[in-house]
Each structure stands twice: as C-alpha cells, then as structure tokens.
N, C-alpha and C positions, 0 to 999 in steps of 0.2 A: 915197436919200431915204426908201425905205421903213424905213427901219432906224432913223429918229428919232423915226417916230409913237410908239411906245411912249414915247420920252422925254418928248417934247413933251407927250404927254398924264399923265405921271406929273408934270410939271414943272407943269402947269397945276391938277393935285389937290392937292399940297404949298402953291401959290400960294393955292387955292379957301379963303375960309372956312367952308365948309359942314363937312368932315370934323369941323375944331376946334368947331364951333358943337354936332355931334350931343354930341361926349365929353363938353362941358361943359351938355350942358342938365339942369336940376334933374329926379328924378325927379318927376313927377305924383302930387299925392297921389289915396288911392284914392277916386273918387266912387261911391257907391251909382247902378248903371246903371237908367237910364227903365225905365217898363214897358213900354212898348211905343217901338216904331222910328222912331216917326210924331213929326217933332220940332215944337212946337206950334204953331200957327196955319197947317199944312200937312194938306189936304184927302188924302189918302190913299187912303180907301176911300168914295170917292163912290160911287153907282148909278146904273148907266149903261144903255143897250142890251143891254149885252153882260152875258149870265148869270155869276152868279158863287155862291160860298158854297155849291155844292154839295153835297148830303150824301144818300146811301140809307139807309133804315132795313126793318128786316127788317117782313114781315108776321106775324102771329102764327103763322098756317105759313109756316117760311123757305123752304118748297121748291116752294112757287105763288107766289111774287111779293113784292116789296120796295114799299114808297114811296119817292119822291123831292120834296126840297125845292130851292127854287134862289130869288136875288135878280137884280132889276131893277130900272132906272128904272120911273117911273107909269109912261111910256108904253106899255109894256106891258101887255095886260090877258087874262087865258086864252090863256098860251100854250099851246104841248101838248110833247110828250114821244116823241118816237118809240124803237122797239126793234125788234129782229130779232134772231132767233140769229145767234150771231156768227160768222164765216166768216174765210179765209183770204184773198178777193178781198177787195178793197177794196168790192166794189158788194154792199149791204147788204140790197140786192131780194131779192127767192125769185124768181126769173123774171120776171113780167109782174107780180109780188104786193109791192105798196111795204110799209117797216117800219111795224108795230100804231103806228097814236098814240093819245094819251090826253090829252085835255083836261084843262089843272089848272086847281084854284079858284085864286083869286086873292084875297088879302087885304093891304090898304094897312099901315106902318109907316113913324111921322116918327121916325128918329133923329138923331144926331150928325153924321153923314155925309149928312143928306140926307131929306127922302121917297123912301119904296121901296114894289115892291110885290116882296111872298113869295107863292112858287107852289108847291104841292105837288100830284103828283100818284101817284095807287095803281094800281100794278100788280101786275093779277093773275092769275090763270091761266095761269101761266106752267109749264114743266115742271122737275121735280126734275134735281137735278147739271147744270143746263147753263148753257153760258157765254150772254151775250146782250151785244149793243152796245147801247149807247142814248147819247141826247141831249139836249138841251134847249134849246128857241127862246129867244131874245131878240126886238129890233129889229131885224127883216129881217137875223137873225145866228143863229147858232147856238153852243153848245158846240163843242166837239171831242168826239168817238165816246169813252165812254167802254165799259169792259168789267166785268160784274158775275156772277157765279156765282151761280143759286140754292143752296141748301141742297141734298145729296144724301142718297136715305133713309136712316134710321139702320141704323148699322153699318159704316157707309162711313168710312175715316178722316178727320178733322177736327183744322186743325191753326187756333187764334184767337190774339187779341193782349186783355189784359189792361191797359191803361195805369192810373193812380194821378194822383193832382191834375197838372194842369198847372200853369193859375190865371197864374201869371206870366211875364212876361219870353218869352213864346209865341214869335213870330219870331227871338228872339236865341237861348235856350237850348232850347228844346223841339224845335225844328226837328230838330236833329240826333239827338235820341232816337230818331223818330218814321223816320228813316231807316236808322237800325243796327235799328229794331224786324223792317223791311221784307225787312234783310238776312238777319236768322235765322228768319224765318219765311216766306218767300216764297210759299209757297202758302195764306196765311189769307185768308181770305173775308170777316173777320166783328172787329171792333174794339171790345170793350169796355171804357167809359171811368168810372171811379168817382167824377165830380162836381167840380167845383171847376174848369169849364172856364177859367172867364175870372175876372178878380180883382174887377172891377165889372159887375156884372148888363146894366147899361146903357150899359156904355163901349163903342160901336160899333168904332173902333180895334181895340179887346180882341179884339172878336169877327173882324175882319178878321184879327188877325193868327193865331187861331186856326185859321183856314180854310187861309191859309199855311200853318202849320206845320203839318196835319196830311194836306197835299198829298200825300205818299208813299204814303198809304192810299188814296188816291182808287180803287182796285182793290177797295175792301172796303165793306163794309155797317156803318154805325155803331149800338150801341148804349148812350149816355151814360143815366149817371143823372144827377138833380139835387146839385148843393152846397149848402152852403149863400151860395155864392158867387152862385149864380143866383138867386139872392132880392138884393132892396132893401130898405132898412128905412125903412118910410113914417112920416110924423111922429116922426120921431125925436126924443128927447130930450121927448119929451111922454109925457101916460097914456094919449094913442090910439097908442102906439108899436107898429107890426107888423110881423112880413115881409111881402115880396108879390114871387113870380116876377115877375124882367123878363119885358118884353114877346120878346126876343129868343130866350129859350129856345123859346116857344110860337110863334114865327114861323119857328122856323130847324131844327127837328124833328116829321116828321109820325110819329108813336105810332098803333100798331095799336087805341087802343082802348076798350082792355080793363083797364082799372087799377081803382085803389079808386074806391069813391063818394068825392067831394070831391076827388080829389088826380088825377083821370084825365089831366089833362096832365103828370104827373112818374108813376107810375106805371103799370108793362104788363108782361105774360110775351110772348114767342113758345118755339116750338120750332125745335131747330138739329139735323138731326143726330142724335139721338138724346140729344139734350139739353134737358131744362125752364130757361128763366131766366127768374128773376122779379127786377126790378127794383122797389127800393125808394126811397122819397121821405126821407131820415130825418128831413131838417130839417122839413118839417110834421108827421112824429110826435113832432118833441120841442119843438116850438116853436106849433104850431097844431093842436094837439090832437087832430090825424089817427090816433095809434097806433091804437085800435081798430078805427077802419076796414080797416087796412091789415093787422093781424091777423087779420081774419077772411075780408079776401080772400083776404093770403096760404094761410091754410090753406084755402079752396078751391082754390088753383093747383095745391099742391102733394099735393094728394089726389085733384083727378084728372090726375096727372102718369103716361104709359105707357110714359115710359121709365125706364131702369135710370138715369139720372143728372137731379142737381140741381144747379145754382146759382144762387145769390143774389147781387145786387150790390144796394150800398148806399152811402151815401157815410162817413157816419161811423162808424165802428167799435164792436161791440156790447163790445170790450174795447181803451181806449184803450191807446198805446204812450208817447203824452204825455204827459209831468208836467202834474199841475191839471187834466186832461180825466174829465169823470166822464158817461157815458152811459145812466146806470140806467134809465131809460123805456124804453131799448129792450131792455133785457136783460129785462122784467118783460113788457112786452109781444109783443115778436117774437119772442125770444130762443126759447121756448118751442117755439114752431111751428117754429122753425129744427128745434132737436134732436131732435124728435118725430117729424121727416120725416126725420131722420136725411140731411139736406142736403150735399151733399158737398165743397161749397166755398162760404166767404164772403168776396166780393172788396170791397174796403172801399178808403177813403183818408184824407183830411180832416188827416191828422197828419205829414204830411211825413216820416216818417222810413220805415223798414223792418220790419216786424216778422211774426211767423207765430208762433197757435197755434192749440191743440187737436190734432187725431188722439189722443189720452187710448186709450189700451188700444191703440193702434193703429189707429185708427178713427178715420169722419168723423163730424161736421162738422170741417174745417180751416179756420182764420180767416186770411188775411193782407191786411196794409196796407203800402200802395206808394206812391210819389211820382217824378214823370217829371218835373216842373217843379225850377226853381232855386232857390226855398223849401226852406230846411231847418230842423228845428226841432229839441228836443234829447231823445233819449229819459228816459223815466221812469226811479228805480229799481226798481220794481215791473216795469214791464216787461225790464227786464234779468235777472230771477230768471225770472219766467214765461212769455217766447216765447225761440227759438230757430229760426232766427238773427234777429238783430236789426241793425239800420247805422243808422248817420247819415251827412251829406255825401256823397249818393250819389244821383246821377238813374239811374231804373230800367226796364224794361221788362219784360214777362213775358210767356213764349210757351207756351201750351198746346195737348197732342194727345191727340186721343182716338182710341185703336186697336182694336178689339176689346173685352177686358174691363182695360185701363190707359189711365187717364187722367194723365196724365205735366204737369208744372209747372216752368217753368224763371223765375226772375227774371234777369235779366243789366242790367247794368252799361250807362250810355251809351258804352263803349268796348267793347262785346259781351262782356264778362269773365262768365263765371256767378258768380251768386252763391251762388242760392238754390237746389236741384231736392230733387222726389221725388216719386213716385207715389201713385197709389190705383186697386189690383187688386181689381175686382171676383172674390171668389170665387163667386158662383153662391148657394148656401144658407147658405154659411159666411159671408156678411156681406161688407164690404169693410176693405183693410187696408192702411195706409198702409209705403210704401217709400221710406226715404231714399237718396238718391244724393250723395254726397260726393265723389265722382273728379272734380276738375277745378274745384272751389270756390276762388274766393277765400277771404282770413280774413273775420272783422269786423270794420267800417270804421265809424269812431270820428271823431267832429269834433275838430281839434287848436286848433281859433282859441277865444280867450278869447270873444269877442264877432264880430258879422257886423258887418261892412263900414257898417252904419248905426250901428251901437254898441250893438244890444241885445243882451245876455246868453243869454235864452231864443231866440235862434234862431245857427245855424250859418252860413248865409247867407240873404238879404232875397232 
C-alpha cells in the first residue's frame, strides 16, 4: 500500500488544475509599487499606550549624555525615562540604588494616525565610552531595555553610518539597506542621515514606516538633517505660497540646541569623538532666506572647533550630480566657510544618484552624495566629467572610521558590495591627504531602463 502513495498523489497533480492554471496565467503588468505598506483606509500606526517611534539624538557633548524622543497615546502625560549602566545581569539596580529617571516634557500632536503625545527627554551627566540600558514609560507599560553607548574621548576609534535620502517606499525597500548597513559596521554608535526622510512632511504612515525601517539602528544615536521633504508648501499655488517644517520633524527629534538664529529646530553641532559636525538646514538657505544666518553661525562652529576633524552634513548638494539642479546660494554663501575651515567631509543627498568630489591637490574638503531609498534619478553630464566615481540605480550605504590620524570612507551597495573607499590621513603640519583605495571596487553602475516603471524619463526608478 505504501508504494502507491506516490502514485496516487502524482495522479491527483496531473488531475489538479492548479499546475495548468500557474503556466498559463498572463504575466502581470508592472504597477508602480504604494509608498507606503499601509493599504488604504487601514489604521496602521495608531498611538496607543505602548511607546513607540523611538529615536536618541546626541548632546552637544556626545560623551555626557544623549536626548530621547518617543510616542504615545494622550493618555499618557510626563512619562519618565529610566537608565543604569548596563550590566551582564538582567537586574539593572546598582544594589539597593534603582536606574536614574528623568521626567520628559510632554507636547500634544493630532495627526493622520490619531492624537498623540511626543515626549522627550535629556540626558545628562552621563560618563564617556560607556554602555548604559534605558527605557521608556507608556500606559502602565514600558519599552523593552534598550542599549546606547555614550561617545568615547577623542582618539578613541569610531566607527558611524552615513545614510543618503531615504524619502520612499521606507518599509519595502529601505528596510533592507538599514540591515546590511548594521552588518558592516556593527560597532557604530552614531547614524547620520542627509534629509529627505519621508516623502510627505505630514504623511503620519511615512513616518511609521520610517521608524520600522530604521529599527536595525535602534543600537545607535540618530543625527538627521532636514529635506526638503520635511517641509510642506502652505498655500500653494497662491502669492502667499511657502515652505514650512512639518510638525512631525519638531515632534519626533529633540536637537541640542544650539543652531542658527531662526532655523534652531533644523540646525545644531555636537561633538563625537574627536569630531565637530555641524548640520545644515539647506532648504531654508535657499528657500527662506536663512543663508546668512547659517553662515555666520556656521563659521563660529567651526572656529571654535578643538578638534583635528570636521564635518558637515546638509541635504542638498553645494555641487549638484543632477541634470537641471543648480544650487548657487549655497555655494556663495556657505561654500566659503566650508573651504576656509578647510572641512573634511561634506555629506549631502537630495539627488538620488551617487556621486563624490573635491580632494583637488589631494586635499579636503571632499563632497559626496548618496541615496539609500528606491528613488533613482539620472546623473548630469557635467557630473560625469567632474566627480569620480559616480552611479545610478544603486541603493547605498556608507560606513565610516576614524582611527588615530585616517579617517577611512566606504559606500557599499544594498548587497554589501563596496563601491566607493578612500581615506584622509592626517599628516600632523603637512595638512591632510586624501588616499584612494580601489581593491575590491565594483565598476560604475549605470541605469539600463529607458524610462522608470511610472514612465518618466528623468528618473531610473519612482
């Protein structure tokens, strides 16, 4: 009898219409995929009890203490935040001595999802290089124990994550970048994100699924600049027509501070490590008349900067890679203070594609722009004569380490492949001098499609 089952069940797949039905079903044709997962008139990212959207941002010294932001329902109101060095036991005591807590403020926001209340709270006095657990109340609930490293004194090796627009398709395609990111650099601390988080300023969805995808980091300290994506353009299509930061960015990041007059919630420095960064606003220097502000803070940042390194993150590019992109207000106004501090890296986005220049004589400043999201768009030919290396159709990631006197750059591929590496060796008197590393490069990666998947021309894929 045993000896028929095989038949009997071969005889009943030969019988089955199913086999005939897959061979003959018409391909699908291809639909341009949702932006977000959330399929519509589905509640997804309600605010509940339970904390969520968590995010640490550094203090202006990273090595006393981080902020923390987090969402809930109203019902919550001043939750608090507890912490302890983090231990090997599960019991997070010191003895008889319960973990530091910290009351957050508490500020209301109605979005898409719901009324909510945002809570941030600052901690500080904390010790350099050490690990610490913390947490965050809800409704008679808690987080799960998360673990954050402060900053360790400068000279200490440091190893960060670099990301480029997200902005779309977060939960679907970003997710995975954000995990190979986690893969090649497993001991970063510290996540820098070049603007253009979400596609709509105030699509609550957006921002949920951003929080998702950027889960793999939850080990690390976020420092995002603004897009122009986090702006909303209020009376549109009129002559009172503006941007104006969503409410979402100002709710869901607490900033050290310290930014320009007028722009202090999209601009701040801290120190890392033996590193200055100073984040920039671009879209209010080129849209709301912020440049000079932002000039003459930046060059107080960076003049009184005491350590041997600099960077600058910004969202748009002070030299686009994009056909039709022209950025001159900030090359007139920033650009200046950049070269003058003789800056050593400027990390950018906004253009979706790949691109890296400058180091001119060997030297910094070095410019490049990166894209982690599924947005692709089509390089310049200007940019093809003037940066090296250059890509299109390529989700990206970059990992950087500073060791002593080499600050070392890697871009990689959402399949971990390198694309992009090279150094900048501090000589001591002799300046600094950039070192290319080519062993183990991909080539350049070029888009092959006439048109993306919605049918425009000017982009690779939507």
């Amino acid at each position: 009898m045993a000896s028929r089952i095989p038949l009997v069940l071969a005889a009943a797949l030969l019988l089955s219409p199913w086999p005939a039905a897959l061979a003959e079903a018409p391909q699908a044709a291809r639909q341009v995929e949702p932006n977000t997962l959330v399929p519509e008139g589905v509640v997804r990212y309600a605010p509940t009890g339970f904390p969520d959207r968590i995010v640490a941002t550094p203090l202006q010294d990273a090595a006393t203490g981080f902020s923390v932001s987090w969402r809930t329902g109203v019902a919550v109101e001043s939750p608090v935040l507890e912490i302890a060095v983090a231990k090997e036991s599960p019991d997070q005591w010191d003895g008889d001595v319960p973990p530091r807590r910290v009351v957050a403020a508490t500020r209301a926001l109605a979005a898409g999802n719901g009324s909510a209340h945002h809570h941030r709270a600052v901690v500080d006095g904390l010790q350099p290089g050490t690990l610490y657990a913390w947490r965050v109340q809800g409704d008679r609930t808690w987080s799960p124990w998360r673990q954050l490293r402060t900053a360790a004194p400068a000279g200490t090796p440091l190893e960060f994550l670099y990301i480029g627009d997200t902005q779309n398709k977060n939960a679907s395609l970003v997710t995975r970048v954000m995990h190979e990111a986690v893969r090649h650099a497993p001991r970063a601390n510290l996540a820098l994100f070049a603007g253009d988080l979400v596609s709509e300023a105030v699509d609550d969805d957006e921002w949920g699924e951003w929080f998702d995808a950027t889960g793999p980091l939850a080990t690390m300290a976020f420092a995002p600049a603004p897009g122009n994506h986090e702006f909303f353009e209020e009376f549109e299509d009129t002559p009172q027509e503006r941007r104006v930061l969503g409410e979402q960015w100002k709710h869901h990041f607490a900033f050290p501070g310290n930014g320009a007059t007028g722009v202090k919630d999209t601009t701040y420095w801290f120190d890392y490590q033996g590193i200055r960064f100073a984040v920039i606003d671009g879209t209010s220097a080129l849209d709301l008349d912020a440049g000079p502000a932002q000039t003459r803070w930046l060059d107080e940042v960076l003049s009184g900067n005491p350590h041997r390194w600099s960077i600058v993150l910004i969202h748009q590019p002070f030299y686009s890679p994009r056909a039709n992109r022209e950025n001159r207000e900030l090359r007139e106004t920033l650009l200046p203070v950049i070269e003058r501090h003789r800056v050593d890296l400027v990390l950018q986005g906004h253009d979706h594609v790949y691109g890296r220049r400058g180091g001119e004589r060997g030297a910094p400043p070095v410019y490049t722009v990166s894209v982690a999201g599924p947005k692709q768009y089509r390089l310049s030919d200007d940019a093809r004569h003037t940066m090296s290396p250059v890509g299109e159709d390529t989700q990206l990631f970059q990992v950087l380490r500073l060791d002593g006197d080499r600050l070392s750059y890697e871009a990689r591929t959402a399949t971990g492949r390198l694309y992009d590496a090279f150094a900048l060796i501090d000589g001591g008197d002799g300046g600094k001098r950039l070192e290319e590393r080519d062993q183990d490069r991909i080539g350049e990666r070029m888009c092959s499609r006439p048109h993306a998947p919605g049918g425009r021309a000017d982009r690779c894929w939507e």
